[in-house]
N, C-alpha and C positions, 0 to 999 in steps of 0.2 A: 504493500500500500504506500503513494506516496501523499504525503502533505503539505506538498510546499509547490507552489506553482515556480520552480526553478529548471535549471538545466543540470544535467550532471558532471562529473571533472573523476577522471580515474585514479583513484588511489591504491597504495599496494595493499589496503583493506578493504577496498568494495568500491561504491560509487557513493560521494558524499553531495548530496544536494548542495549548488550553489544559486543562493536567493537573489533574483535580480534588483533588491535593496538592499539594506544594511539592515539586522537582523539580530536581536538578542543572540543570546550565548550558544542558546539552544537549540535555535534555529538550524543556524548553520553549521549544525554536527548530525543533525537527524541522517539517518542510511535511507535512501532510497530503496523501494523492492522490485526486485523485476521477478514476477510471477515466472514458474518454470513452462515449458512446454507439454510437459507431460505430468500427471497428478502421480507423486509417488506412491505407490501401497507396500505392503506388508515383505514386496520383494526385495523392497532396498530400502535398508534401513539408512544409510548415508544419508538419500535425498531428504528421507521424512524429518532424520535429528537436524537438516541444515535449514529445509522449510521452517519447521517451528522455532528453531533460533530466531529467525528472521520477522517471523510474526510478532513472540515476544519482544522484539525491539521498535518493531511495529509499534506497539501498544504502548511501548515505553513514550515513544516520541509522539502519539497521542494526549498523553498525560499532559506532555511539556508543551505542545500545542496550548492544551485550555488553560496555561499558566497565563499564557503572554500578555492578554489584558489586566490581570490583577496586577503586574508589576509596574504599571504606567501610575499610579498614587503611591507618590514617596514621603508624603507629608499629613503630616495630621490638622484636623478640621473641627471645628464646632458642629453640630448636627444643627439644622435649620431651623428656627422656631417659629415658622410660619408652615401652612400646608405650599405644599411642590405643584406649581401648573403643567399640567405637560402638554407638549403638542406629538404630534404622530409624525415621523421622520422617514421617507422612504426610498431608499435607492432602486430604483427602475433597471438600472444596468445589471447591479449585481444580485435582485432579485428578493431582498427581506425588506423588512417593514418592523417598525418597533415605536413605544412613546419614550421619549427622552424628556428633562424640565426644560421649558421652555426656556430660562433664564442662561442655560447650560452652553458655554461656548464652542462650535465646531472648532476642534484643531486638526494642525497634519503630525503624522508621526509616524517614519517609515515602518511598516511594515503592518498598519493599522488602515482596515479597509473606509471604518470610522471611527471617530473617537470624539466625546465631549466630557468635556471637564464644568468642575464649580471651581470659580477664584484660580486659585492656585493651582489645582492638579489635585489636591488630595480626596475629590471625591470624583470619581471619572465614570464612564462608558464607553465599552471599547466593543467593536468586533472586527471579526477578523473570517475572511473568505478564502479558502483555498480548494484546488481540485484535489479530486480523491476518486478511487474504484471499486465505492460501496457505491450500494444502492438507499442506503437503509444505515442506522447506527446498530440495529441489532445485529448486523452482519458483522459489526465489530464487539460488540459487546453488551452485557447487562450493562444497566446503570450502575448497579452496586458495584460491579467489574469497574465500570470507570470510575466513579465516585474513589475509590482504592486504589488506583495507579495515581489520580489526583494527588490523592492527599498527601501520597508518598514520594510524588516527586517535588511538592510544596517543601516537607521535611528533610527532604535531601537538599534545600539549596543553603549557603551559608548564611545568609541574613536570617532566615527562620527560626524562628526562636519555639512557638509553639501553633501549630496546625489542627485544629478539628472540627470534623465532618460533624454539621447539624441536619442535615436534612436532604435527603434523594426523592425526588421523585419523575413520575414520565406522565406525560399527557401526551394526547394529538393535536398536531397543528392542522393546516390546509392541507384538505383531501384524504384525511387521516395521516398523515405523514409523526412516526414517533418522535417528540421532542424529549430528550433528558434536560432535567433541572438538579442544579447542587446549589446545597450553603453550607460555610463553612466560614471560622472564625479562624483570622490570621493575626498574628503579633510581629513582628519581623523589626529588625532595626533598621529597618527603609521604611520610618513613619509610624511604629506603636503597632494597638489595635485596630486592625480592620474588618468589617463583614463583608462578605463575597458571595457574589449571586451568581449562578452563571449557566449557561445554558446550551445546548448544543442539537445540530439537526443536520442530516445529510438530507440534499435536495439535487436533481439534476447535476448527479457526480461532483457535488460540492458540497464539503464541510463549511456549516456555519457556524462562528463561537461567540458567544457575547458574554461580558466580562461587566460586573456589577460592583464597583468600590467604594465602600462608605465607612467615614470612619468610625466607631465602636471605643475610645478611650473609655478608662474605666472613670474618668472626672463629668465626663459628658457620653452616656454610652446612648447606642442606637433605640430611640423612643418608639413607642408603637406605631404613631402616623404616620414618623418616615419608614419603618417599614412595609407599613402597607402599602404605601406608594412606589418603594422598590420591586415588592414584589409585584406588581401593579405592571410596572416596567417590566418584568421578566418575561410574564405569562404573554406578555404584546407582541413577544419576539416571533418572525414567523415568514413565511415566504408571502409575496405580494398575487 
């Protein structure tokens, strides 16, 4: 499976996707796959241990995918003390639809298909579109499956101080199409406590990722309005 809309560059370990922007850490170390020609069975064992090698890192660099927007809020924020107006925001080209706060300003930032922030950056929305050769996210996994490679590649990164999963769930979007939903409480020394909302849906061989950052300090932590409005935000997430 690949996930990165890049080209490949030959190395003496494989083919390592090179991202036609500039690319977090993780980005540009993901293995690209090249599916075999033939399905191996039970007659060769070689091909089957090399296949799932490759799946398992597969899934790795999925994980690191749904990172990429929560790490755009490096700074801690006040929670808002007014309710959030949102407007509905929809990319035509690349094909989702979501409500973001109206007040919230577009930025650019390589590698982010969109991105809006509050003030500063420390409360954002980010998503991020790449091709992929599911049809489907369950052809790559349960949620609970991903929700666990998530969390674990959160707790592998150095700033992470402490990671944990609050809440998995899946609903349908258009047309029935399965959407996974996660939350999860992040502490990191790139900005304290944060809550993260985030969302994911394969559509027309494209991974869709949205990325929900609010900050959660323990002096000012996330209030019930704003969460409702976040999650409010999430469920919006969806093909056009």
């Amino acid at each position: 499976m690949s996930w990165l809309p890049s080209t490949a560059t030959a190395t003496s370990s494989g083919f390592v996707a090179t991202p036609s922007v500039p690319l977090p850490f993780f980005f540009s170390r993901l293995r690209r796959w090249n599916p075999p020609h033939i399905l191996p069975t039970g007659n060769f064992p070689a091909a089957t241990d090399e296949l799932n090698t490759t799946i398992h890192a597969s899934r790795r660099s999925f994980a690191f995918l749904l990172l990429f927007p929560a790490s755009m809020a490096l700074s801690p924020s006040s929670a808002a003390a007014h309710p959030i107006d949102l407007d509905r925001y929809t990319d035509e080209a690349e094909g989702f639809t979501l409500l973001k706060p109206s007040s919230w300003a577009k930025m650019e930032k390589a590698g982010a298909t969109a991105l809006f922030e509050e003030g500063k950056g420390s409360n954002s929305i980010g998503v991020v579109v790449n091709p992929v050769r599911l049809s489907s996210l369950k052809e790559f996994g349960t949620p609970k499956f991903v929700s666990d490679k998530l969390i674990q590649a959160e707790r592998r990164k150095e700033s992470t101080k402490l990671a944990e999963l609050m809440n998995v769930s899946e609903r349908l979007g258009h047309g029935g199409m399965p959407v996974y939903q996660f939350e999860y409480s992040l502490d990191s020394t790139r900005g304290g406590m944060k809550r993260i909302f985030s969302a994911a849906f394969v559509a027309s061989k494209k991974l869709y990722l949205l990325n929900i950052t609010y900050s959660d300090q323990p002096e000012n932590p996330l209030d019930g309005e704003i969460r409702t409005v976040l999650e409010h935000i999430l469920h919006s997430f969806d093909t056009t």
